[in-house]
C-alpha positions in Angstrom: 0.8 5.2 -51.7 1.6 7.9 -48.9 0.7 6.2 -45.4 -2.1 6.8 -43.7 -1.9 9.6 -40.4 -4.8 7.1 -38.5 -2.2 4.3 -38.4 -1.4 2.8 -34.6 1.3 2.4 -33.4 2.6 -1.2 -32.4 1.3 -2.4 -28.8 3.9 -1.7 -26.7 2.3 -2.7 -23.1 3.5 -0.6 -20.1 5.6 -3.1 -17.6 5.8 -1.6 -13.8 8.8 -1.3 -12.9 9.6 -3.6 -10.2 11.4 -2.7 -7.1 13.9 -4.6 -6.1 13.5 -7.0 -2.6 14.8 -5.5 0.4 15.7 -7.4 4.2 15.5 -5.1 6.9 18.3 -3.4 8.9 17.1 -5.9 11.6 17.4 -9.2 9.9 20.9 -7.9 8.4 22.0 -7.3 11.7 20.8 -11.0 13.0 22.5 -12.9 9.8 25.7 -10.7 10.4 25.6 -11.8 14.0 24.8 -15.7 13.3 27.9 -15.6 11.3 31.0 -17.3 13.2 33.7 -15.4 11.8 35.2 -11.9 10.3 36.1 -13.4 6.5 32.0 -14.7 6.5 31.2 -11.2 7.3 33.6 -9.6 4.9 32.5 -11.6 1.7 29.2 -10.7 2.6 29.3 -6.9 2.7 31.2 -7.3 -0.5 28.7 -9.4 -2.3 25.9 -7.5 -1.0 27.6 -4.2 -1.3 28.4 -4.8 -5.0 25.4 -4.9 -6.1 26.2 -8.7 -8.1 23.2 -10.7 -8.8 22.9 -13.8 -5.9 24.5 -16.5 -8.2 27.2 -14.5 -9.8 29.8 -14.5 -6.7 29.3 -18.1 -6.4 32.4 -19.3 -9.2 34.6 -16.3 -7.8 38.0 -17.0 -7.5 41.1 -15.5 -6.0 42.3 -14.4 -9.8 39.1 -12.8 -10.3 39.8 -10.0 -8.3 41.5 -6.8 -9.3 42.7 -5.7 -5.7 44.4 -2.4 -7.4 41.4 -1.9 -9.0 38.8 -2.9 -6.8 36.7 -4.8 -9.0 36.0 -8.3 -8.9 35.0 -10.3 -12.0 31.8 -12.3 -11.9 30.2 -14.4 -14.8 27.3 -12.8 -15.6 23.5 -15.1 -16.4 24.8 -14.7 -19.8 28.5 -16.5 -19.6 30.0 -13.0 -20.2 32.2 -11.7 -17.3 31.9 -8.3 -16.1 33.7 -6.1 -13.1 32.0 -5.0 -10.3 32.4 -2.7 -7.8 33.9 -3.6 -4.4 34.1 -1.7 -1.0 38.0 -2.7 -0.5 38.9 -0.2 -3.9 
């Protein structure tokens, strides 16, 4: 039996796209400023910088990063590890 051309199409709902959370300039420059020294600030602006999610720096270790490279290698939500990005590359 040939289908039918009145059929729908499965519901697909339309999801906004979210945009991500921001801080101000302002508040950046008052947490860089509370922080007591250079390597604070440094790991920072690389984590922030990277664009890693907020938990995946957290098991970072020294053999993690690919200084030739510049990527550093985080776990990802899903235990898989992936490179990002880093401003010292």
């Amino acid at each position: 039996m040939p289908e039918s051309r009145d059929r729908r199409a499965r519901l697909r709902p339309k999801v906004r796209e979210r945009q991500p959370r921001a801080i101000p300039d302002r508040l950046w420059d008052e947490l860089f400023a509370q922080m007591r020294c250079d390597r604070d600030r440094a790991l920072l602006a690389c984590y922030v910088s990277s664009g890693a999610r907020a938990g995946e720096p957290l098991g970072v270790r020294l053999e993690d990063v690919d200084w030739s490279a510049g990527h550093l290698w985080v776990i990802t939500k899903a235990r898989a590890s992936r490179a990002v990005d880093t401003p010292f590359g």
